[in-house]
Backbone as XML, in Angstrom:
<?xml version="1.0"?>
<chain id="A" units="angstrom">
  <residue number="1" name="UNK">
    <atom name="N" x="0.858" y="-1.175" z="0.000"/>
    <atom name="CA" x="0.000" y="0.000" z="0.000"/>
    <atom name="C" x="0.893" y="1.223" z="0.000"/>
  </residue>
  <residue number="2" name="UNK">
    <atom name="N" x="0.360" y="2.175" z="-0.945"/>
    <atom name="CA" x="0.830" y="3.204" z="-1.147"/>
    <atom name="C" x="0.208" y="4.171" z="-0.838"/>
  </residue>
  <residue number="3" name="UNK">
    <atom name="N" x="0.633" y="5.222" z="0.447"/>
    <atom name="CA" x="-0.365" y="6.917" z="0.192"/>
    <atom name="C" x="0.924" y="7.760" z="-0.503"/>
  </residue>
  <residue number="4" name="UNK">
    <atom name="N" x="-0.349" y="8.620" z="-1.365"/>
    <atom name="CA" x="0.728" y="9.672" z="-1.633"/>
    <atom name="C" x="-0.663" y="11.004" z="-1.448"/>
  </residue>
  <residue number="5" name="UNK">
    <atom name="N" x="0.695" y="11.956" z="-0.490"/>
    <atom name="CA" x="-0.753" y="13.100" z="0.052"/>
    <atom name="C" x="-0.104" y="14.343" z="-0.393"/>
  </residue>
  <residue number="6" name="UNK">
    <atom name="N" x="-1.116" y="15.301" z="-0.933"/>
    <atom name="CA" x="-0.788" y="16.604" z="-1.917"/>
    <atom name="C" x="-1.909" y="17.195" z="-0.974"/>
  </residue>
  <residue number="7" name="UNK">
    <atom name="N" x="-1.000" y="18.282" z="-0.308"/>
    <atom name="CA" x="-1.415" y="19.349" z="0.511"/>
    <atom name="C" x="-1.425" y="20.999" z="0.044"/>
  </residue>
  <residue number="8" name="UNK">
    <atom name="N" x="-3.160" y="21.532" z="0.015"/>
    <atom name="CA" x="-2.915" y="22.864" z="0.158"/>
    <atom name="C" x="-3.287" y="23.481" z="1.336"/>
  </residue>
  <residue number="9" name="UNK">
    <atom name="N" x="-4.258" y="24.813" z="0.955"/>
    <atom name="CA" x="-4.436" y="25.280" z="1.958"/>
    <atom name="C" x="-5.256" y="25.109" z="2.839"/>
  </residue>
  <residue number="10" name="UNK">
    <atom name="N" x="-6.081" y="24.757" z="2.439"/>
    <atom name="CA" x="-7.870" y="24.026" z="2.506"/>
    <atom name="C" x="-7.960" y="22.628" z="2.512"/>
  </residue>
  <residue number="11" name="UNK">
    <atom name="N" x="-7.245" y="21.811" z="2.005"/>
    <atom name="CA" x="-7.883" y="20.867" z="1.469"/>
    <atom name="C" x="-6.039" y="19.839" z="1.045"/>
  </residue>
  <residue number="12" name="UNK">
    <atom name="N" x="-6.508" y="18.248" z="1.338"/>
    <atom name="CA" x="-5.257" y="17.458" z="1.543"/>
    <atom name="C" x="-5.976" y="16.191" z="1.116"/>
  </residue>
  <residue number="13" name="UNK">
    <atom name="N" x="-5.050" y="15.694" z="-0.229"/>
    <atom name="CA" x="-5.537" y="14.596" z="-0.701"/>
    <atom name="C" x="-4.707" y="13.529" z="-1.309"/>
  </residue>
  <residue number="14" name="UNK">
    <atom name="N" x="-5.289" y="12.476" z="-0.728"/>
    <atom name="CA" x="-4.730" y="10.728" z="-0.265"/>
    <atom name="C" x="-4.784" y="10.406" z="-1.138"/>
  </residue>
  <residue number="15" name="UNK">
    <atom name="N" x="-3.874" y="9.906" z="-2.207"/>
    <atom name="CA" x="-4.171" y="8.533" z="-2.953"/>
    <atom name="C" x="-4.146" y="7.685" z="-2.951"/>
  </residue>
  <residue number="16" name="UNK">
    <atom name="N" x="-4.476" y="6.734" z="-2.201"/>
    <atom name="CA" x="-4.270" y="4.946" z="-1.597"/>
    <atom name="C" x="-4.655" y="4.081" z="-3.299"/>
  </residue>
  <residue number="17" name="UNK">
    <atom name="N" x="-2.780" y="4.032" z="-2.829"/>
    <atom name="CA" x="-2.818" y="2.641" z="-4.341"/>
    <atom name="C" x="-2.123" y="1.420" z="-3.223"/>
  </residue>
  <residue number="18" name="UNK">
    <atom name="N" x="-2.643" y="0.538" z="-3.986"/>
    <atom name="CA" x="-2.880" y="-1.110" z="-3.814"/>
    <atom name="C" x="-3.546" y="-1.355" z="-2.850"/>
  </residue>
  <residue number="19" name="UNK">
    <atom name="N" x="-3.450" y="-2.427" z="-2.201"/>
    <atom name="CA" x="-4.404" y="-3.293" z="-0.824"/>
    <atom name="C" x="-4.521" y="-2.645" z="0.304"/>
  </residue>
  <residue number="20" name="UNK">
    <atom name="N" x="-5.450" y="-2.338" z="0.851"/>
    <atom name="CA" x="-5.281" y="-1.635" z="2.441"/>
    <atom name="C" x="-5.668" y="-3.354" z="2.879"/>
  </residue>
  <residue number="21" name="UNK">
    <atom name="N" x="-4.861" y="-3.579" z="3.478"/>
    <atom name="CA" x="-4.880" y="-5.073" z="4.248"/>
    <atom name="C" x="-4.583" y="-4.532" z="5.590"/>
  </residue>
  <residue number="22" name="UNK">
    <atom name="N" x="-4.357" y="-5.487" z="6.636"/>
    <atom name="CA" x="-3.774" y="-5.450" z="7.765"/>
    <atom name="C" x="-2.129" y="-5.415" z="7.800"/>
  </residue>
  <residue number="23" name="UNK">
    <atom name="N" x="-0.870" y="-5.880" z="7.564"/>
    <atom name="CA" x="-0.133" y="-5.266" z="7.055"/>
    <atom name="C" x="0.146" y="-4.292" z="6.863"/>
  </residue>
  <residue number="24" name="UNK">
    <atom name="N" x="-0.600" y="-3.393" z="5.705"/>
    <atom name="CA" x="-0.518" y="-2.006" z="5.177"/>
    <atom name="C" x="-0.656" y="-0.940" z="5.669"/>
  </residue>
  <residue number="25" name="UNK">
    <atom name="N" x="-2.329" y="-1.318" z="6.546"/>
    <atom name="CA" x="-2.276" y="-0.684" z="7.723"/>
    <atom name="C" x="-1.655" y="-0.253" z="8.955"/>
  </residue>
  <residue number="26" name="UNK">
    <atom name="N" x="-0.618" y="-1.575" z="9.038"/>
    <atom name="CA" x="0.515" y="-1.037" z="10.215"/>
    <atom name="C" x="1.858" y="-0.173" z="9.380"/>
  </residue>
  <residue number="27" name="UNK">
    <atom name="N" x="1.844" y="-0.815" z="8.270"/>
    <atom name="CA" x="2.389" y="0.122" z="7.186"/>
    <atom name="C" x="2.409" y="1.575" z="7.301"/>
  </residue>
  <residue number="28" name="UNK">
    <atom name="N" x="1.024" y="1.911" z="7.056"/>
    <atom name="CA" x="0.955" y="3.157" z="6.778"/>
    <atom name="C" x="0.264" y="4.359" z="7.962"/>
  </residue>
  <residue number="29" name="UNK">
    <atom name="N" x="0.754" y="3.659" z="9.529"/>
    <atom name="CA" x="0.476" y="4.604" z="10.504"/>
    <atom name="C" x="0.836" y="5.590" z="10.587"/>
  </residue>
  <residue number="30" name="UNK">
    <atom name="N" x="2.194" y="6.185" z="10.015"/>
    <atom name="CA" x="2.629" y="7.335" z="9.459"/>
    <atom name="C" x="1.845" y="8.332" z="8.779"/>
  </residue>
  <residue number="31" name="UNK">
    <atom name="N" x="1.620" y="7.773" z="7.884"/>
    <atom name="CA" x="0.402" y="8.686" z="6.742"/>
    <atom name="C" x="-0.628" y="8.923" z="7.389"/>
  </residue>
  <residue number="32" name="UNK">
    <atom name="N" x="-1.329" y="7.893" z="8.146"/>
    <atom name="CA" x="-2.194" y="8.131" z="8.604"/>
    <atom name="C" x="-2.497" y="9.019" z="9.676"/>
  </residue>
  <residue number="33" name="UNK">
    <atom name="N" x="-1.927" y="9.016" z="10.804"/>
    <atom name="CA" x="-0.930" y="10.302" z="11.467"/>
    <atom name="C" x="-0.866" y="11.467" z="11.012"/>
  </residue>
  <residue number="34" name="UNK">
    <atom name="N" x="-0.404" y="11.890" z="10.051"/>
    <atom name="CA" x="-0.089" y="12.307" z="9.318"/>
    <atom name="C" x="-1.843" y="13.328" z="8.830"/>
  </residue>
  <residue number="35" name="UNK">
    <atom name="N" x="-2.349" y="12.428" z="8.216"/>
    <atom name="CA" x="-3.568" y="12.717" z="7.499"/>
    <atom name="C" x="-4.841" y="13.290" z="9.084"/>
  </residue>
  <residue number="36" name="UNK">
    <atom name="N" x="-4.687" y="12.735" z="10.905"/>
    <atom name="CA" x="-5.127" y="13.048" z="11.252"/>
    <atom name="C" x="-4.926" y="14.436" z="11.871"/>
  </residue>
  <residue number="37" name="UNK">
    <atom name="N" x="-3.912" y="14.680" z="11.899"/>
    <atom name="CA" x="-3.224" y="16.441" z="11.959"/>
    <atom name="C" x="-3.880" y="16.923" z="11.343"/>
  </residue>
  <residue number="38" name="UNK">
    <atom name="N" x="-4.449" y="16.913" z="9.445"/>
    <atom name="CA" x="-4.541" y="18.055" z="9.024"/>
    <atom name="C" x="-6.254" y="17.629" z="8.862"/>
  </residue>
  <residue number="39" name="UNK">
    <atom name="N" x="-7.039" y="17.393" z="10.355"/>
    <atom name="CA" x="-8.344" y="16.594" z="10.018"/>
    <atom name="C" x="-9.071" y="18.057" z="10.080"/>
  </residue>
  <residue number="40" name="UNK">
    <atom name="N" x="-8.560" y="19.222" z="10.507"/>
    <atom name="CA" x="-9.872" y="20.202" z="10.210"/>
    <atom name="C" x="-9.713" y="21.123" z="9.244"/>
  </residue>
  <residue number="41" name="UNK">
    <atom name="N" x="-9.061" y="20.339" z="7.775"/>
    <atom name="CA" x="-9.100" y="20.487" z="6.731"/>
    <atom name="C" x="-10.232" y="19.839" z="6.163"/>
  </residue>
  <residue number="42" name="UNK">
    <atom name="N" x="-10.540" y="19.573" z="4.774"/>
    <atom name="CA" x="-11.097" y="19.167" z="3.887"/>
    <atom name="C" x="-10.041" y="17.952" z="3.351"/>
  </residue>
  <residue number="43" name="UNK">
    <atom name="N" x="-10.225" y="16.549" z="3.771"/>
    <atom name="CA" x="-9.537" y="15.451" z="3.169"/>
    <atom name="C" x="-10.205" y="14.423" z="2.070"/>
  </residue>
  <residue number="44" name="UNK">
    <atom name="N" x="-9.622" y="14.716" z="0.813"/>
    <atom name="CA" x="-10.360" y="13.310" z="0.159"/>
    <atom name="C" x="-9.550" y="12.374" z="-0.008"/>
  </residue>
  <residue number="45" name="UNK">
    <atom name="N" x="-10.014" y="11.361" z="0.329"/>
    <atom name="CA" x="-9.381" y="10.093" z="0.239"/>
    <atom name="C" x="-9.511" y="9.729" z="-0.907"/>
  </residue>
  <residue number="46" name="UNK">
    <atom name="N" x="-8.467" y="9.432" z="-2.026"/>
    <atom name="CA" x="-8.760" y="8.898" z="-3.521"/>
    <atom name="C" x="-8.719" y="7.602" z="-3.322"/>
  </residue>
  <residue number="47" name="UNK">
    <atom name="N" x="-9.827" y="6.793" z="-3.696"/>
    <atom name="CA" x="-9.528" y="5.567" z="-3.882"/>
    <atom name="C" x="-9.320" y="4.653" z="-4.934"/>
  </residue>
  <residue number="48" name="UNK">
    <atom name="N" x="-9.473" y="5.091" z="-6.374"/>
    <atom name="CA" x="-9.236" y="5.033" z="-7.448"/>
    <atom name="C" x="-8.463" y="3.794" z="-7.616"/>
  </residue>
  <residue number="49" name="UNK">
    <atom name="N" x="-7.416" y="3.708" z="-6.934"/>
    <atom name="CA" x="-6.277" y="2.952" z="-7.067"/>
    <atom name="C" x="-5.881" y="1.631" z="-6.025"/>
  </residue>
  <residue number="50" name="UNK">
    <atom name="N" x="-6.908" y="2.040" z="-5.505"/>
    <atom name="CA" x="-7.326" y="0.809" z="-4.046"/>
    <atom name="C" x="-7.728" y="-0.272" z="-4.410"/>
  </residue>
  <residue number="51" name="UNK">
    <atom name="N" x="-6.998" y="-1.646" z="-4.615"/>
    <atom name="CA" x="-7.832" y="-2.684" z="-4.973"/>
    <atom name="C" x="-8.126" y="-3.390" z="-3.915"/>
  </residue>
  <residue number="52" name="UNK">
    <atom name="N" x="-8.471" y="-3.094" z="-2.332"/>
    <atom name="CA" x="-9.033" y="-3.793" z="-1.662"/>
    <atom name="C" x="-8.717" y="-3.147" z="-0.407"/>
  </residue>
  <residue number="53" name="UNK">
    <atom name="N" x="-9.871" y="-4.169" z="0.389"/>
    <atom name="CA" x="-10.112" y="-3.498" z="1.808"/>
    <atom name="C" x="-10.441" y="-4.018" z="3.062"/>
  </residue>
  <residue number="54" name="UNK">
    <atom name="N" x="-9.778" y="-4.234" z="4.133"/>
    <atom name="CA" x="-10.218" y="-5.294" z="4.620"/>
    <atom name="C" x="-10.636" y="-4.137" z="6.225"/>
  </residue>
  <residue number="55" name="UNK">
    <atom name="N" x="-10.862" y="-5.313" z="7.180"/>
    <atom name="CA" x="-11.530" y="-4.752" z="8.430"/>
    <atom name="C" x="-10.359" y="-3.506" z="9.061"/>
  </residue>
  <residue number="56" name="UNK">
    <atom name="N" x="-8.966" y="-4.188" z="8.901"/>
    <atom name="CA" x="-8.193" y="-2.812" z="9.413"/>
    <atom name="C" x="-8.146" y="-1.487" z="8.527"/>
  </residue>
  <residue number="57" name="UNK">
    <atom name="N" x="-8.740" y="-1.813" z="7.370"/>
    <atom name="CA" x="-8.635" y="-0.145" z="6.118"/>
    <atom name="C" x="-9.738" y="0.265" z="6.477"/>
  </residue>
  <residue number="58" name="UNK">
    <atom name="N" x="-10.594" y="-0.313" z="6.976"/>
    <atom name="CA" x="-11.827" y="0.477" z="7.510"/>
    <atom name="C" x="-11.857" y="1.102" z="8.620"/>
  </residue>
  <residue number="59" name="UNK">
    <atom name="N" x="-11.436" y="0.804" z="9.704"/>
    <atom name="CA" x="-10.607" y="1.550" z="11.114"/>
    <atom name="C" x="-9.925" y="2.565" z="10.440"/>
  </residue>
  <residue number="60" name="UNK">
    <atom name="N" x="-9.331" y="2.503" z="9.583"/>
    <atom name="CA" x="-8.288" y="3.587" z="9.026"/>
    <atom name="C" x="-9.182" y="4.723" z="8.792"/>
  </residue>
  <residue number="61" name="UNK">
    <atom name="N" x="-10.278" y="4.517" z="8.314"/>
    <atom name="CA" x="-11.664" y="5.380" z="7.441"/>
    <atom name="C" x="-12.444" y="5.837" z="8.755"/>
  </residue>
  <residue number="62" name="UNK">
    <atom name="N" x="-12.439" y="5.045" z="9.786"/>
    <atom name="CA" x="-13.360" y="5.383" z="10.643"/>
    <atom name="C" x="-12.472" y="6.439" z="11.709"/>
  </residue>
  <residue number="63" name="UNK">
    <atom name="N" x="-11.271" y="6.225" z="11.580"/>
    <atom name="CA" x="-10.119" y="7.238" z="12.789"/>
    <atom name="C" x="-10.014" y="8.594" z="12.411"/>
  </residue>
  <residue number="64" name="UNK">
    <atom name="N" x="-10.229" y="8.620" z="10.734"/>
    <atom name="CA" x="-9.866" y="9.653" z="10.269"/>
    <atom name="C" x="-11.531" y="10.508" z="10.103"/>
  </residue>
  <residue number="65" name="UNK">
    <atom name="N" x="-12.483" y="9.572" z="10.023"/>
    <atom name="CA" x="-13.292" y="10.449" z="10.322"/>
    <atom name="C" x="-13.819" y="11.311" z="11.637"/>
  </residue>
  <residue number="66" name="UNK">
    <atom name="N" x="-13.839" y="10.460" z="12.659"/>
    <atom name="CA" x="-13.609" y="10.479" z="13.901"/>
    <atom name="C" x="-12.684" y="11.711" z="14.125"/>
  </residue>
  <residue number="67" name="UNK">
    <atom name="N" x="-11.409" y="11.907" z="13.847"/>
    <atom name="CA" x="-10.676" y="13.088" z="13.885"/>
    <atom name="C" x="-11.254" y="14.473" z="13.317"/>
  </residue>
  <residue number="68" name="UNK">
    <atom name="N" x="-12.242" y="13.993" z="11.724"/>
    <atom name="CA" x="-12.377" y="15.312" z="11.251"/>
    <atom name="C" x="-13.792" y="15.734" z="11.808"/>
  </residue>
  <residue number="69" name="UNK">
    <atom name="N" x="-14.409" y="14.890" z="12.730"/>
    <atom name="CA" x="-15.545" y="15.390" z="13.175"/>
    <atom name="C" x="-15.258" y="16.465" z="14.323"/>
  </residue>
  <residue number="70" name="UNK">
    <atom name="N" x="-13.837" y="15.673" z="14.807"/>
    <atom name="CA" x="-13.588" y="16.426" z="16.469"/>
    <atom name="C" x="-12.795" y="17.708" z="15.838"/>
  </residue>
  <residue number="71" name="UNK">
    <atom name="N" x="-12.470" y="18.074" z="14.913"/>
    <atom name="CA" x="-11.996" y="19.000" z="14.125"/>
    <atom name="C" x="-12.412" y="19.936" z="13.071"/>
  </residue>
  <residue number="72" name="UNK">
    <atom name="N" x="-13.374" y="19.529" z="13.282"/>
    <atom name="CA" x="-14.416" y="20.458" z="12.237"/>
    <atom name="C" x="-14.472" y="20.643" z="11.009"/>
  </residue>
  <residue number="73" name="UNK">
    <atom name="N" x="-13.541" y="19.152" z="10.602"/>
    <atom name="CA" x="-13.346" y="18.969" z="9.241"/>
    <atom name="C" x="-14.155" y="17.924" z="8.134"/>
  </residue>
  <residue number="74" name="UNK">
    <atom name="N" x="-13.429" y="17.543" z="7.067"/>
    <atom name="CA" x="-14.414" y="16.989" z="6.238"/>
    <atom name="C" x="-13.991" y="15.632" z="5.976"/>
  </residue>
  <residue number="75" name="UNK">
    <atom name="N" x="-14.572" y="14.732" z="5.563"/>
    <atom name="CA" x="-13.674" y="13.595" z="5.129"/>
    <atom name="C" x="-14.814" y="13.158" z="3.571"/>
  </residue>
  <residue number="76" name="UNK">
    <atom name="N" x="-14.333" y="13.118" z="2.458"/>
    <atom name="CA" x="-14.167" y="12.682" z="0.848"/>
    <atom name="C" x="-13.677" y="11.553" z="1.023"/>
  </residue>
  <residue number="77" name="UNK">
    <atom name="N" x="-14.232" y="10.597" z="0.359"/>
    <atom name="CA" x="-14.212" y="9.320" z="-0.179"/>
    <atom name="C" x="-14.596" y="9.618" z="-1.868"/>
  </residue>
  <residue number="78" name="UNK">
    <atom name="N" x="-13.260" y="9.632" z="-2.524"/>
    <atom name="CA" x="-13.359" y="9.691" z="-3.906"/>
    <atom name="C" x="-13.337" y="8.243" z="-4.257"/>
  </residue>
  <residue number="79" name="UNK">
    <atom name="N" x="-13.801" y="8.129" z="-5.916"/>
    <atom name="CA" x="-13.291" y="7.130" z="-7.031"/>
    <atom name="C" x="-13.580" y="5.584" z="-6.627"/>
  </residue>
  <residue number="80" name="UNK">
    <atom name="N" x="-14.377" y="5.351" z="-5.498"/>
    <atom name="CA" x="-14.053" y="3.882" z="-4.771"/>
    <atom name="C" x="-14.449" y="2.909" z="-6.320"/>
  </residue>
  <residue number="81" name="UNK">
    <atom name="N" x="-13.748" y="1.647" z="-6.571"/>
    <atom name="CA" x="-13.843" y="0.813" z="-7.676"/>
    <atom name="C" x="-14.928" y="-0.437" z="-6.695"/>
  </residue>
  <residue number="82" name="UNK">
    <atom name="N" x="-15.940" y="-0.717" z="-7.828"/>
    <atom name="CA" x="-17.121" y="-1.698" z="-7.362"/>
    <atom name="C" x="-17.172" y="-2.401" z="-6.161"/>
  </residue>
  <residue number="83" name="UNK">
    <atom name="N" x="-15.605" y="-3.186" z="-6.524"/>
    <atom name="CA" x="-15.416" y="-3.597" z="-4.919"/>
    <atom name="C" x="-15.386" y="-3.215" z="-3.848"/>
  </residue>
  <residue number="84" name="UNK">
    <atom name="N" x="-14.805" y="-2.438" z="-3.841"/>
    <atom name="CA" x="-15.081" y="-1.454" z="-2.649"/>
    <atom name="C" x="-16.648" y="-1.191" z="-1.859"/>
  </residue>
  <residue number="85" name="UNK">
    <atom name="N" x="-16.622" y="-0.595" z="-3.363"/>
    <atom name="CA" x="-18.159" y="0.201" z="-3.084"/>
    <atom name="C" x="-19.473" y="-1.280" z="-2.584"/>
  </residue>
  <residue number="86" name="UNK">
    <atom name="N" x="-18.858" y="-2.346" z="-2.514"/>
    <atom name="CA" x="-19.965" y="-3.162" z="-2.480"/>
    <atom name="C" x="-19.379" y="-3.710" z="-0.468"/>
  </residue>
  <residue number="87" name="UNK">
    <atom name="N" x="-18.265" y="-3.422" z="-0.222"/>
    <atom name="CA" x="-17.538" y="-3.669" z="0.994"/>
    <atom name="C" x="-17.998" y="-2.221" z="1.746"/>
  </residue>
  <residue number="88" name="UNK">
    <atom name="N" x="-18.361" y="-1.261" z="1.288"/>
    <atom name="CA" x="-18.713" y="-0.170" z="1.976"/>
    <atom name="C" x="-20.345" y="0.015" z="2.465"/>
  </residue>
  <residue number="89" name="UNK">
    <atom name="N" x="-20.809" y="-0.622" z="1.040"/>
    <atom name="CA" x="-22.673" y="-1.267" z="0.796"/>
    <atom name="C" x="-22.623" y="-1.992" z="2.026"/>
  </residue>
  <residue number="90" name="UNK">
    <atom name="N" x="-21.860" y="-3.070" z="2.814"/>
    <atom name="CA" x="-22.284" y="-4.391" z="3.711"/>
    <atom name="C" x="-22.046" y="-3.481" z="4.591"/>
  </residue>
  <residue number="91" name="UNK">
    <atom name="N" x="-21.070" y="-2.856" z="5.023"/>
    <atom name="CA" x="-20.848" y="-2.525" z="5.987"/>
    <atom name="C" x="-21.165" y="-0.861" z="6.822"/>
  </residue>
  <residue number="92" name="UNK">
    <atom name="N" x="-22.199" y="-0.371" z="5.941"/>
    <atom name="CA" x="-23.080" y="0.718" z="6.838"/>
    <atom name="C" x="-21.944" y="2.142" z="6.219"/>
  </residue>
  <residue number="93" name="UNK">
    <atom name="N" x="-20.736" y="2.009" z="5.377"/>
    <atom name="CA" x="-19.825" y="3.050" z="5.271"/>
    <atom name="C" x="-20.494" y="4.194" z="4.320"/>
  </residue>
  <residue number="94" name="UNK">
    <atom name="N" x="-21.348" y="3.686" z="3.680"/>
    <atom name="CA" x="-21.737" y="4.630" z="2.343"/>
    <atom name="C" x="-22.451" y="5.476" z="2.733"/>
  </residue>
  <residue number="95" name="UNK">
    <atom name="N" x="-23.185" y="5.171" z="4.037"/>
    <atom name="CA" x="-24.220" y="6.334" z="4.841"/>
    <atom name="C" x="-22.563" y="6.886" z="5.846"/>
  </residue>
  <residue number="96" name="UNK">
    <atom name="N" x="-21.694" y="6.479" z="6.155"/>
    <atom name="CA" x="-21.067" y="7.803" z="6.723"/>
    <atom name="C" x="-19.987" y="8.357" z="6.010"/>
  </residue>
  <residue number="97" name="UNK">
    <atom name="N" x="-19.679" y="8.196" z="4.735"/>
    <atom name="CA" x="-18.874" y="8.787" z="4.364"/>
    <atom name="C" x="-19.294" y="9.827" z="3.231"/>
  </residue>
  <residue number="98" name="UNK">
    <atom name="N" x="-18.746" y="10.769" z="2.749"/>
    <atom name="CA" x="-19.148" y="11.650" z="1.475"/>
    <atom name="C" x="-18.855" y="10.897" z="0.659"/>
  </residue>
  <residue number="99" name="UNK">
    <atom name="N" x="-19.400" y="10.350" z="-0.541"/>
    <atom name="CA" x="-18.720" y="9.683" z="-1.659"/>
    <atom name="C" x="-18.720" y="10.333" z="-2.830"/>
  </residue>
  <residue number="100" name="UNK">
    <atom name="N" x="-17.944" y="10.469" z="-3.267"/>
    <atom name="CA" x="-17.907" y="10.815" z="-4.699"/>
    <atom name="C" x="-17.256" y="10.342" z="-5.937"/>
  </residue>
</chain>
C-alpha cells in the first residue's frame, strides 16, 4: 500500500494505491498520522487505485473520520472501484462517508 498526500491550503488529498490489508495498515500509521493532523481540513481520500479493503482499512476510514468530526473537518471518499463500493454497501460506510 501506497499513500501519496498533496497538501494545500484548505484541502489534503490521499491517494491509496494497492491493498489496504492489515499489514498495510501497520504500514501506513505514518500517513495516517499524518492525514489526522490536518483533520480540520477538507480530506479526500482517492480511492481510485485501491484494490481492496479489509476490516483494518476500515478503522483507518473510521479514525480519520472520527478526527475530522472532532476537528471540524471533512472527510471525501473519492473514485471507490465496485469492490469497494460493495464492501462499503455491507458494511453501513456509504451512509457515513461523502462519496464521490
Amino acid at each position: 500500500m501506497e499513500v501519496i498526500i498533496n497538501k494545500t491550503d484548505n484541502e489534503v488529498v490521499a491517494r491509496l494505491v494497492g491493498r489496504l490489508d492489515t499489514p498495510a495498515s501497520l504500514d501506513i500509521a505514518p500517513d495516517v498520522q499524518a492525514l489526522v493532523e490536518e483533520a480540520g481540513k477538507t480530506i479526500i481520500l482517492d480511492c481510485e487505485e485501491m484494490s481492496y479493503i479489509s476490516s483494518s482499512g476500515l478503522r483507518i476510514f473510521l479514525t480519520l473520520r472520527k478526527a475530522a468530526a472532532e476537528k471540524g473537518g471533512r472527510i471525501i471518499v473519492r473514485s471507490i472501484r465496485d469492490e469497494i463500493r460493495g464492501v462499503f454497501m455491507m458494511t453501513g460506510f456509504l451512509n457515513l462517508f461523502e462519496i464521490q
